[in-house]
C-alpha positions in Angstrom: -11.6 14.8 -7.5 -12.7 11.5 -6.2 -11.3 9.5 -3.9 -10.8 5.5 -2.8 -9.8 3.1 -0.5 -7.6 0.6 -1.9 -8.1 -2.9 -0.4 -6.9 -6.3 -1.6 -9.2 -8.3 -3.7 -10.1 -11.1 -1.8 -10.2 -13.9 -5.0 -6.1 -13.3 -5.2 -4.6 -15.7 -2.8 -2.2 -12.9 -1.0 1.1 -14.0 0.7 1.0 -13.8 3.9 3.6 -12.3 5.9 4.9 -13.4 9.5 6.6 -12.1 12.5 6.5 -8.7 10.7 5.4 -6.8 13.8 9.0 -7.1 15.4 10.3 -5.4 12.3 7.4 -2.9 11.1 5.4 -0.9 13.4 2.9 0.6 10.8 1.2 3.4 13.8 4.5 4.9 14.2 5.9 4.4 10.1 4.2 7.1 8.8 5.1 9.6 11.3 9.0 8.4 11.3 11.6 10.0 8.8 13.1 8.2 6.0 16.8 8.6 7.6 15.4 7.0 10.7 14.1 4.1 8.8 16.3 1.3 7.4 16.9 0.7 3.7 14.9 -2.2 3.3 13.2 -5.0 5.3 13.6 -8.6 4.7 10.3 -10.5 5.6 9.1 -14.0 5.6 6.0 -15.0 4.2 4.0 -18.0 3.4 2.0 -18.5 0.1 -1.1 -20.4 -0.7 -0.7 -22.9 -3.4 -2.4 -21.0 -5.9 -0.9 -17.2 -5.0 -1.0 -13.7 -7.2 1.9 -11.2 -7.1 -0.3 -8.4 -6.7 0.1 -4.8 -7.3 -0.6 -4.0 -4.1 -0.6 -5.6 -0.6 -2.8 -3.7 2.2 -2.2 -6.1 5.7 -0.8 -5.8 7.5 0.9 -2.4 6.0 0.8 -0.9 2.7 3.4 -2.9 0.1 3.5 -1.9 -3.4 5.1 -3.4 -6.7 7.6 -2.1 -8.9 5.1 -1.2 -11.6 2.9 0.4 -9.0 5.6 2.3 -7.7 6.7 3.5 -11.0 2.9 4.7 -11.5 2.6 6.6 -8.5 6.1 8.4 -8.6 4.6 10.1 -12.2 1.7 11.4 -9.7 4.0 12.3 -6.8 7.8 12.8 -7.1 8.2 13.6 -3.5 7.4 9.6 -2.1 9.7 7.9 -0.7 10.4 3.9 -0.5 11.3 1.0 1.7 12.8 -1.6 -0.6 11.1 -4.9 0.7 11.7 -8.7 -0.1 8.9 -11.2 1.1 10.6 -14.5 1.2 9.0 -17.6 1.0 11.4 -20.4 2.8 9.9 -23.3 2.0 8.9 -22.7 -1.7 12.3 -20.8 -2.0 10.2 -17.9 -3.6 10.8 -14.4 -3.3 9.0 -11.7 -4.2 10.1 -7.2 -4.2 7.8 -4.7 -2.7 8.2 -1.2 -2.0 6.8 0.4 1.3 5.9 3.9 0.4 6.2 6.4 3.4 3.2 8.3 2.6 1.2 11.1 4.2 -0.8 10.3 7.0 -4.0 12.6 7.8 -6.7 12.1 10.1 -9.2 14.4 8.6 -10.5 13.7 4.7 -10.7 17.8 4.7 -7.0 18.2 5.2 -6.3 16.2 1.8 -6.1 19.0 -0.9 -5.2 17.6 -4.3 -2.8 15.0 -2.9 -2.6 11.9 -4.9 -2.2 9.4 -2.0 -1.8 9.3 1.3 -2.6 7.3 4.4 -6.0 7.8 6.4 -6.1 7.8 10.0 -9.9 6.8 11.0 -9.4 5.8 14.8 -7.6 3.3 15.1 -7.6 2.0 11.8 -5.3 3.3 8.6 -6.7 3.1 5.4 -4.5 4.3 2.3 -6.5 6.5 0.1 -6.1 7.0 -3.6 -7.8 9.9 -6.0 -9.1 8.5 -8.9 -6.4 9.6 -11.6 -4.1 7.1 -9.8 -6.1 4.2 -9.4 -7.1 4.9 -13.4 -3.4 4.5 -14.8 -3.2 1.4 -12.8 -5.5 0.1 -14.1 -4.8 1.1 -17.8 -1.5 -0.7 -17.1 -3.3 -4.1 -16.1 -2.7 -3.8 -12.1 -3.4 -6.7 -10.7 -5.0 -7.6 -6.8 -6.8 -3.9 -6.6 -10.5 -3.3 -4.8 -11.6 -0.1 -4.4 -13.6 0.9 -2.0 -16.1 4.6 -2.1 -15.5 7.0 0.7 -18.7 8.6 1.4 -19.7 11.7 3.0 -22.6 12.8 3.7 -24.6 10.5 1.7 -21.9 11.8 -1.5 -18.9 10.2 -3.4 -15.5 12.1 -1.9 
């Protein structure tokens, strides 16, 4: 099966979302359980005049749409959510995201079969999608999506 790196595509105008490192602490999220976690986060955020709800939202963590959400629970019952709300002050906009608490591996060969999951390359974290996934998003019009090939060894994972 092949796998992705999902990015944001950088023609959508993406909110951006402040102060959220005295709230989220994406190194430690993944590794935290879901009872430790609270049931949502309430975060502000600032839009660009001409912004896109995406799909998806990569930075500073991993955010998720309802649709999208609804997609990847048909692939994987077993992932949890963080409901959160990005609130725009100013334009009195808000918009819902789910933070999904997903694997987190730091070797691609420890990723048998799974359907997503977070990739821990140094110091960066990348979230990783086989291509089944990323299909029936995109069958289902998924907005904000860029997919980047993982390589090795000069072949498509």
């Amino acid at each position: 099966m092949r796998y992705f790196i999902l990015a944001n595509n950088e023609q959508n105008a993406m909110p951006r979302i402040m102060n959220w490192y005295t709230t989220v602490k994406p190194r430690f999220l993944y590794e935290m359980k879901r009872n430790e976690l609270p049931r949502f986060f309430q975060l502000e955020m600032k839009l660009e005049n001409d912004y896109v709800y995406t799909d998806i939202i990569t930075n500073p963590f991993f955010l998720v749409s309802k649709e999208a959400a609804k997609i990847m629970h048909m692939y994987d019952k077993s992932i949890q959510y963080i409901g959160t709300i990005l609130h725009d002050k100013k334009r009195k906009i808000n918009f819902t995201y789910f933070l999904p608490l997903l694997k987190k591996v730091t070797s691609l060969e420890d990723v048998r079969d799974k359907v997503i999951f977070i990739w821990s390359k140094g110091i960066e974290l990348h979230v990783v999608a086989r291509m089944d996934l990323i299909e029936s998003m995109f069958e289902r019009d998924a907005i904000g999506i860029k997919l980047i090939i993982i390589e090795k060894e000069g072949k498509n994972l």
